[in-house]
DSSP file (Angstrom, degrees, kcal/mol; ACC not computed):
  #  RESIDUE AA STRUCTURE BP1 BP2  ACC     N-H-->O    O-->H-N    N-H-->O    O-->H-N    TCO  KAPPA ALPHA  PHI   PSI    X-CA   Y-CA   Z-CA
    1    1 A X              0   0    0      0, 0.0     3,-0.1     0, 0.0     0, 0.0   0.000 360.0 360.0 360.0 132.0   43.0   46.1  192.8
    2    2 A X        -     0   0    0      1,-0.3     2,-0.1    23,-0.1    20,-0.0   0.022 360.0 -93.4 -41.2 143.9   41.3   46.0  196.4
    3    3 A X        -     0   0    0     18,-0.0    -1,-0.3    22,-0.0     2,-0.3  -0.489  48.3-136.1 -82.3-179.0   39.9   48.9  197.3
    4    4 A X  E     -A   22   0A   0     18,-1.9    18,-3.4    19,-0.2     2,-0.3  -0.990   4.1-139.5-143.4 142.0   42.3   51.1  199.4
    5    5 A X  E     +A   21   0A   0     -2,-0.3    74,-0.3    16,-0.2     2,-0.3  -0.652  29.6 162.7 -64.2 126.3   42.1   53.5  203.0
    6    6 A X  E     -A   20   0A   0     14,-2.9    14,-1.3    -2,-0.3     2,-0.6  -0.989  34.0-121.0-139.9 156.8   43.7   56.6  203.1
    7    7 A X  E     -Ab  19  80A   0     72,-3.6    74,-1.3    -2,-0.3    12,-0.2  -0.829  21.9-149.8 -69.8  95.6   43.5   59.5  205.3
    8    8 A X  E     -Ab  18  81A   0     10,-1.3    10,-1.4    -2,-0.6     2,-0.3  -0.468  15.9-166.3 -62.5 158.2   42.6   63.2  204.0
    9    9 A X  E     -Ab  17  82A   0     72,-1.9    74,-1.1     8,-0.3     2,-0.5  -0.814  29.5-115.8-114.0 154.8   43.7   66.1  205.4
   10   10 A X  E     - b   0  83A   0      6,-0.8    74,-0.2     3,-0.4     6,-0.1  -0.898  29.0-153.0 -70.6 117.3   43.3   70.2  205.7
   11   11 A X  S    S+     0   0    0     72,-4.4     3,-0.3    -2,-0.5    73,-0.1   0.777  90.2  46.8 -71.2  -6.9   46.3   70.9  204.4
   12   12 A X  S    S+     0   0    0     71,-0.3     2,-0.3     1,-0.3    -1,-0.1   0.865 129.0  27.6 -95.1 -22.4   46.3   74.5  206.6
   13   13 A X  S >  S-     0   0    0      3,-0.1     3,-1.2     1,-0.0    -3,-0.4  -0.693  70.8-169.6-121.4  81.3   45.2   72.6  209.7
   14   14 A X  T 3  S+     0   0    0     -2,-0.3    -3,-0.1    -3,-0.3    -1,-0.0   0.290  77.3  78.5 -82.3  12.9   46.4   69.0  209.5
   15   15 A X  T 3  S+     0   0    0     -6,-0.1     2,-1.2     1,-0.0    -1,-0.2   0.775  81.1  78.6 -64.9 -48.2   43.9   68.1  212.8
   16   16 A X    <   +     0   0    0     -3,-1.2    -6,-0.8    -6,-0.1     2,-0.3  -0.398  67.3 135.3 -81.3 109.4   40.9   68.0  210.4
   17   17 A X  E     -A    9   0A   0     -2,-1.2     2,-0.3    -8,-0.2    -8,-0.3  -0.976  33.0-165.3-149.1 166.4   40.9   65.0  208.8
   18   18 A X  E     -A    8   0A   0    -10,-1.4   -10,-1.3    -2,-0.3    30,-0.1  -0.994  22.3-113.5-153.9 137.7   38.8   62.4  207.8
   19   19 A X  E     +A    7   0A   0     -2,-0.3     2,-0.5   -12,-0.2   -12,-0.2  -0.087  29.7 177.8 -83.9 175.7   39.1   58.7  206.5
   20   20 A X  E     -A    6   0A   0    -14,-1.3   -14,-2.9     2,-0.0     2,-0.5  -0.956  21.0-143.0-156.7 137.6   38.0   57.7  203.2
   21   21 A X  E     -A    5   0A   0     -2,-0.5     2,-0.5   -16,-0.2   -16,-0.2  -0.984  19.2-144.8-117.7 132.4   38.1   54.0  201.0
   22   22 A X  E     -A    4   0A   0    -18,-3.4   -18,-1.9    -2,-0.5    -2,-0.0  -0.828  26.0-117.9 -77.5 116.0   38.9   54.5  197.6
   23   23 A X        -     0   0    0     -2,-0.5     3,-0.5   -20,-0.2   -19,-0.2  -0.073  22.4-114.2 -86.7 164.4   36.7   51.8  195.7
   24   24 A X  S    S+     0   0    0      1,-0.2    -1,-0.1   -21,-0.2   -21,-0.0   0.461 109.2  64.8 -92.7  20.6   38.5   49.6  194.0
   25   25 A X  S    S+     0   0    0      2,-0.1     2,-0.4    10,-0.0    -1,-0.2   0.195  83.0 107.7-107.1   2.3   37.3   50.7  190.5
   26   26 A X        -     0   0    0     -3,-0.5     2,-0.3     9,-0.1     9,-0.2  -0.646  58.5-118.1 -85.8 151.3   38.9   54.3  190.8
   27   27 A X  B     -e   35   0B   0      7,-1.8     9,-1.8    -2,-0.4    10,-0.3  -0.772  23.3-156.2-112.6 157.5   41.9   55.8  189.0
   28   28 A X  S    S+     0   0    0     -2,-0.3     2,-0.9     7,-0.2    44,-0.3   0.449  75.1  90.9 -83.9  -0.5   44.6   57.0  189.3
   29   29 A X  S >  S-     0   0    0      1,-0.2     3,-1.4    42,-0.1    -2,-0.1  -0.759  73.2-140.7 -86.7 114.0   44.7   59.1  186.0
   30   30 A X  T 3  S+     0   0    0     -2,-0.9     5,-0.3     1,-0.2    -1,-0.2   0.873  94.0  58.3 -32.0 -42.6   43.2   62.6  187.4
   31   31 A X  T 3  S+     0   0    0      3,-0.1     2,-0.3     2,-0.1    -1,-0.2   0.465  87.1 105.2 -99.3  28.4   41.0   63.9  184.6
   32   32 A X  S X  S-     0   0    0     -3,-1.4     3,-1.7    -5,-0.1     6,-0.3  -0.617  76.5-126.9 -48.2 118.0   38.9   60.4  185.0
   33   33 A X  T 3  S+     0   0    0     -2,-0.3    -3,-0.1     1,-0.2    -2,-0.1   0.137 106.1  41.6 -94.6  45.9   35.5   60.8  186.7
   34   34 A X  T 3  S+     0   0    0     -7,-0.1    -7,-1.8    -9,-0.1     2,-0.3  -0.386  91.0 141.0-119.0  52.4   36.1   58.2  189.1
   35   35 A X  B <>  -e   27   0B   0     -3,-1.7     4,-1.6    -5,-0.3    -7,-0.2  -0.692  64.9-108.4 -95.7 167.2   39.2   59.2  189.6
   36   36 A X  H  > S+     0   0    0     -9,-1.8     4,-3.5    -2,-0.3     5,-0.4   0.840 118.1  46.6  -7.3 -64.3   41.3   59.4  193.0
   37   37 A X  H  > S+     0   0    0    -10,-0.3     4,-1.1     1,-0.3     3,-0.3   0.954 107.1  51.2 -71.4 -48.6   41.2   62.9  193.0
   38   38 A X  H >> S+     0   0    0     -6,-0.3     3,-1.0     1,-0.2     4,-0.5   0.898 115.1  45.7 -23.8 -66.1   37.7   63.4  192.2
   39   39 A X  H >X S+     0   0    0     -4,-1.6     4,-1.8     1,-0.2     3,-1.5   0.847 109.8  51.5 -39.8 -55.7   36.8   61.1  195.0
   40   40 A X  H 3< S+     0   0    0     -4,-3.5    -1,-0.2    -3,-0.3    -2,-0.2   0.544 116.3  47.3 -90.6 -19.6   39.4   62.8  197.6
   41   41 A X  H <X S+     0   0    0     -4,-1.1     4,-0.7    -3,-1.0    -1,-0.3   0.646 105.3  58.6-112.3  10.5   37.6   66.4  196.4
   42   42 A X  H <X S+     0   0    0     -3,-1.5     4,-1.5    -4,-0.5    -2,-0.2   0.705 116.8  32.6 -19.9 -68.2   34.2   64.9  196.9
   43   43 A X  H  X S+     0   0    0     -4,-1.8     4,-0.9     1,-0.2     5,-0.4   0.474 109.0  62.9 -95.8   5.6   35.0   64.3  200.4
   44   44 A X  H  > S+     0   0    0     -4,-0.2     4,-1.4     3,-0.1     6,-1.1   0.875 108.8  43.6 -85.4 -36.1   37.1   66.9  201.1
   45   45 A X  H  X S+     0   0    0     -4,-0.7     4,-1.0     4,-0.2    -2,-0.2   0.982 119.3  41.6 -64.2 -33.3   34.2   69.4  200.5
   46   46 A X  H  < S+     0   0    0     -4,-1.5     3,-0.3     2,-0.2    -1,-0.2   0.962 129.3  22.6 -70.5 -45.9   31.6   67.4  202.4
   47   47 A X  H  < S+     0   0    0     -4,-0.9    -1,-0.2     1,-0.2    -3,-0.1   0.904 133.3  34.4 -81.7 -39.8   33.6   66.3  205.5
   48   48 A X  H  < S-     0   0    0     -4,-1.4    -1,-0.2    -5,-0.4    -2,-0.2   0.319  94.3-132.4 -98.8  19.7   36.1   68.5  205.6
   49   49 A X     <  +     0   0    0     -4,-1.0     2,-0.4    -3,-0.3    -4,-0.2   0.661  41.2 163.3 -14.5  64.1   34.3   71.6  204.4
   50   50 A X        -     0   0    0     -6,-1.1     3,-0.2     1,-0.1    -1,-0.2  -0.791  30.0-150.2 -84.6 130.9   37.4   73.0  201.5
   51   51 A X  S    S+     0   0    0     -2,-0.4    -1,-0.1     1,-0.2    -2,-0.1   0.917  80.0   2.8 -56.5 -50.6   35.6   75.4  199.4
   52   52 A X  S    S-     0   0    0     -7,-0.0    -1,-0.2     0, 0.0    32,-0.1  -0.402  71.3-165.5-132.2  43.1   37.7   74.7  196.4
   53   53 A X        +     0   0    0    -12,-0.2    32,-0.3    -3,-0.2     3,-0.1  -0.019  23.1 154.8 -69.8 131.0   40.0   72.3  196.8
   54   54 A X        +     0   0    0     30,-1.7     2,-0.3     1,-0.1    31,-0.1   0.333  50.2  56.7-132.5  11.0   42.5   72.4  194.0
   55   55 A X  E     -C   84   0A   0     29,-0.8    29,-1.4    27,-0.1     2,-0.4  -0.951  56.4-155.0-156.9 142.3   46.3   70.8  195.3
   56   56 A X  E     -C   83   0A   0     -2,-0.3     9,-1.5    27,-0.2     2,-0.2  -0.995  10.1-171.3-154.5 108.9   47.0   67.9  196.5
   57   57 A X  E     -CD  82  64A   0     25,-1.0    25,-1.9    -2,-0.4     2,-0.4  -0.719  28.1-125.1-113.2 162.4   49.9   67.0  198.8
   58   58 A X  E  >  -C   81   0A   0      5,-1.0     4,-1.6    23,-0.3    23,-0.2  -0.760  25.8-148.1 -85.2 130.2   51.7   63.7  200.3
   59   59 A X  T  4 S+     0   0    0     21,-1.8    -1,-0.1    -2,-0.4    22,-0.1   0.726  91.7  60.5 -96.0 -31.5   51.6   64.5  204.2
   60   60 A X  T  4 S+     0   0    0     20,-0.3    34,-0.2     1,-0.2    -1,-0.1   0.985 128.2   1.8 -82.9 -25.7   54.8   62.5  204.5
   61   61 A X  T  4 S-     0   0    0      2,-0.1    -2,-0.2    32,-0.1    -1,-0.2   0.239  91.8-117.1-115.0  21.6   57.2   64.4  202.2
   62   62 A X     <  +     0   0    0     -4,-1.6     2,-0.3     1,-0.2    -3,-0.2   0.762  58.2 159.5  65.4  27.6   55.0   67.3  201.0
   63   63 A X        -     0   0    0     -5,-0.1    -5,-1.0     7,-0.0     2,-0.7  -0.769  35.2-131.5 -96.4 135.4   55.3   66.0  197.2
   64   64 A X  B     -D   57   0A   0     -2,-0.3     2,-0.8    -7,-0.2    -7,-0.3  -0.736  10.3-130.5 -96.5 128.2   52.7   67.3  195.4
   65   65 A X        +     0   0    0     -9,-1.5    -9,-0.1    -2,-0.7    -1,-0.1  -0.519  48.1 126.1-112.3 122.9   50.6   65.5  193.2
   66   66 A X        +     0   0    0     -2,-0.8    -1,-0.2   -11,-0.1     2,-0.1   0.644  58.8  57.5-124.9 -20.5   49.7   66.4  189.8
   67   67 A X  S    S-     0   0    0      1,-0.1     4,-0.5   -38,-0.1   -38,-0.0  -0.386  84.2-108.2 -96.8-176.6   50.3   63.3  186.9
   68   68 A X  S  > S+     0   0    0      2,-0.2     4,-3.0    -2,-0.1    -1,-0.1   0.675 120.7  63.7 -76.9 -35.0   48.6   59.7  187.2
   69   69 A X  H  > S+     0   0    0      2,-0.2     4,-1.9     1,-0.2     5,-0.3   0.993 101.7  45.1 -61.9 -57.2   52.0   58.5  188.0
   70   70 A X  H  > S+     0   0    0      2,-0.2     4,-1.9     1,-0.2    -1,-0.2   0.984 115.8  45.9 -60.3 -38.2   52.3   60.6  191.4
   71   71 A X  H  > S+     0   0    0     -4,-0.5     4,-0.9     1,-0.2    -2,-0.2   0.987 113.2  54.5 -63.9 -58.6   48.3   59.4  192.5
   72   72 A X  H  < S+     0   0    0     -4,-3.0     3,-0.2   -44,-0.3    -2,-0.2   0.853 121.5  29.5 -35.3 -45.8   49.8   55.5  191.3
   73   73 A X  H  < S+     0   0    0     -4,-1.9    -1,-0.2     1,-0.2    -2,-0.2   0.950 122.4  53.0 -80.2 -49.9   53.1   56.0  194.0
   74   74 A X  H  < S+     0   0    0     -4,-1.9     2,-0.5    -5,-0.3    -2,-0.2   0.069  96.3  71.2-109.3  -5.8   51.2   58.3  196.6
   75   75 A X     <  +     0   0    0     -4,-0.9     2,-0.2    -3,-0.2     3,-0.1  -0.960  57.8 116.6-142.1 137.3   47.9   56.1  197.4
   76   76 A X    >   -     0   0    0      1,-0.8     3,-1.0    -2,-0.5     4,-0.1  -0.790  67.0 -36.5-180.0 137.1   48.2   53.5  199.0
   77   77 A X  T 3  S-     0   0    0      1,-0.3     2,-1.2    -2,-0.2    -1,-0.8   0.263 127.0  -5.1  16.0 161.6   47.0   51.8  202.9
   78   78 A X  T 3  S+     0   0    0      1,-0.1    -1,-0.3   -72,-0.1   -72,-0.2  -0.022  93.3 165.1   2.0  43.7   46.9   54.3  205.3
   79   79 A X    <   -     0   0    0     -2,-1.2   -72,-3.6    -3,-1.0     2,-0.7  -0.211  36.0-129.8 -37.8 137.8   48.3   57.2  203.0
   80   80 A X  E     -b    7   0A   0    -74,-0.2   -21,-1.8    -2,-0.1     2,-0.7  -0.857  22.6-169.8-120.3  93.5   47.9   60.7  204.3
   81   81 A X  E     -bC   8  58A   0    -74,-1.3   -72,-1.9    -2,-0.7   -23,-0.3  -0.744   8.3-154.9 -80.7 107.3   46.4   62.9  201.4
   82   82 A X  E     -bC   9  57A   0    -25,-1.9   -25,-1.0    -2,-0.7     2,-0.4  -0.427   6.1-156.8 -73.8 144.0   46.5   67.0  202.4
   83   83 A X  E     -bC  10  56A   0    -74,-1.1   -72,-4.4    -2,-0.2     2,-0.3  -0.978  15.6-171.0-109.2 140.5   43.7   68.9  200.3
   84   84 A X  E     - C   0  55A   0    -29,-1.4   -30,-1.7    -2,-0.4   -29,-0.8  -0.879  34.3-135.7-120.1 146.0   44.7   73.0  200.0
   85   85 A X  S    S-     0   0    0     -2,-0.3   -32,-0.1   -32,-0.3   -75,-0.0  -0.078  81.5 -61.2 -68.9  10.7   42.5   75.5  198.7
   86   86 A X  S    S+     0   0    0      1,-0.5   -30,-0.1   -31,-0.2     2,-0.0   0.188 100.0 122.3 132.5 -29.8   45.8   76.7  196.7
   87   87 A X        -     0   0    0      1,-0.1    -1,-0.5   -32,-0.1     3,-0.1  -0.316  68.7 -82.2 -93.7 177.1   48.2   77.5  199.2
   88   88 A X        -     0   0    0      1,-0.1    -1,-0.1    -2,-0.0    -2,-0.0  -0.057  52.7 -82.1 -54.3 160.8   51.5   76.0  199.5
   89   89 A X        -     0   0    0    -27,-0.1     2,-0.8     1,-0.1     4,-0.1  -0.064  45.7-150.6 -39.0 154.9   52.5   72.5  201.3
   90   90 A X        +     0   0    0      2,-0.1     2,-0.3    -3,-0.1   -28,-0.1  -0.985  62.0  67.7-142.5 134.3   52.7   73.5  205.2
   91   91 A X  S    S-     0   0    0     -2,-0.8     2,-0.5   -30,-0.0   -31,-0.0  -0.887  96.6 -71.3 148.9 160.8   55.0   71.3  206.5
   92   92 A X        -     0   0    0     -2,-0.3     2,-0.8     1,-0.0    -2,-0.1  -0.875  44.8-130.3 -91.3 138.7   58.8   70.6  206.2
   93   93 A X        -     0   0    0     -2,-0.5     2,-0.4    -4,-0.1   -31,-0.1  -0.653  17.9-135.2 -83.3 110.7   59.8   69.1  202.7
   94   94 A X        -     0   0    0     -2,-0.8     3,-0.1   -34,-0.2   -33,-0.0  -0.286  28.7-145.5 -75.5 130.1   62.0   66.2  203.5
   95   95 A X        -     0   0    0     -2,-0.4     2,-0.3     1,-0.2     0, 0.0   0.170  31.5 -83.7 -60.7-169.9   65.3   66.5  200.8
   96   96 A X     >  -     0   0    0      0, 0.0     4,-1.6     0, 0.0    -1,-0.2  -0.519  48.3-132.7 -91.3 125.1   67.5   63.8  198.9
   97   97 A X  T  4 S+     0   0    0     -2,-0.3     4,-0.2     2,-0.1     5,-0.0   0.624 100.1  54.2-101.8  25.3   69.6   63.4  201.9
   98   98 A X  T >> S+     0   0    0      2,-0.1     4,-0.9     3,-0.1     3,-0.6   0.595 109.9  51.0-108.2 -40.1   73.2   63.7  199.5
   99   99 A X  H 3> S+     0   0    0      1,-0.3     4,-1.0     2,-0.2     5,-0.2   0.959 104.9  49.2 -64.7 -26.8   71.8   66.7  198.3
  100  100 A X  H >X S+     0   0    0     -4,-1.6     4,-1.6     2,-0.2     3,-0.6   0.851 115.1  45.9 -50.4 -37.9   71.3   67.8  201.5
  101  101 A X  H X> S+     0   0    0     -3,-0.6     4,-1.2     1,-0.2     3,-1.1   0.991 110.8  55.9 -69.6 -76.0   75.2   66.8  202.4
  102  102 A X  H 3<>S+     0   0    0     -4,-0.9     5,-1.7     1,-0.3     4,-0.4   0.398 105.9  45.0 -72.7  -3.4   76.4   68.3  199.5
  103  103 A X  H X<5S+     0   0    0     -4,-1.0     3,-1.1    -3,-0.6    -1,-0.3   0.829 109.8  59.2 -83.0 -38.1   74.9   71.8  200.1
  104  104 A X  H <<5S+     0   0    0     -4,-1.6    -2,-0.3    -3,-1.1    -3,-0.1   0.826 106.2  44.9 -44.7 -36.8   76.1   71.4  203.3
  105  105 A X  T 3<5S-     0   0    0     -4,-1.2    -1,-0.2     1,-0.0    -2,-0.2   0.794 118.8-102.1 -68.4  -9.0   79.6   71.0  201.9
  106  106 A X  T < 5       0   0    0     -3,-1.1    -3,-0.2    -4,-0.4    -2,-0.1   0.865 360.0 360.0  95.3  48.2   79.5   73.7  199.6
  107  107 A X      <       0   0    0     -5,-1.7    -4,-0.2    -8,-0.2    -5,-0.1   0.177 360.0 360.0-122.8 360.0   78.9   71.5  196.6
């Protein structure tokens, strides 16, 4: 696999951001030490200065990522990672859009 660009982010201020290439010898399985996430909290402390960064969101639908399977879906080219210090996604989370219809009918 190639290595791959993504963005990080602050997730409480999503102006501060910084780019980052993911070698192509990292993984995706978290509790790797060259994995993704390692890398992405490497550079979140140094560039972005998060103290503790400990959550990891998708900046286009707020999904948060915690298995190897969500870092496998979720990085990828010009990917937008948020880093939190803990707190929640800040952002809207975009729905299923039939579940969305169907709470809107009353379903």
């Amino acid at each position: 696999m190639p290595a791959i660009r993504v963005t990080i982010a602050v997730n409480a201020q999503q102006s501060i951001k910084a780019p980052l290439i993911l070698p192509a010898a990292a993984l995706p399985d978290p509790s790797a030490s060259n994995s993704y996430q390692s890398l992405i909290i490497k550079t979140a402390q140094a560039k972005l200065r998060v103290k503790k960064p400990s959550r990891f969101f998708v900046a286009r639908d707020g999904q948060e990522l915690l298995s190897e399977d969500d870092w496998k879906a979720a990085i990828q080219n010009d990917a937008i990672i948020l880093v939190s210090a803990g707190e929640e996604y800040v952002g809207v989370r975009k729905e299923n859009a039939s579940t969305s219809f169907g709470a809107i009918q009353g379903r």
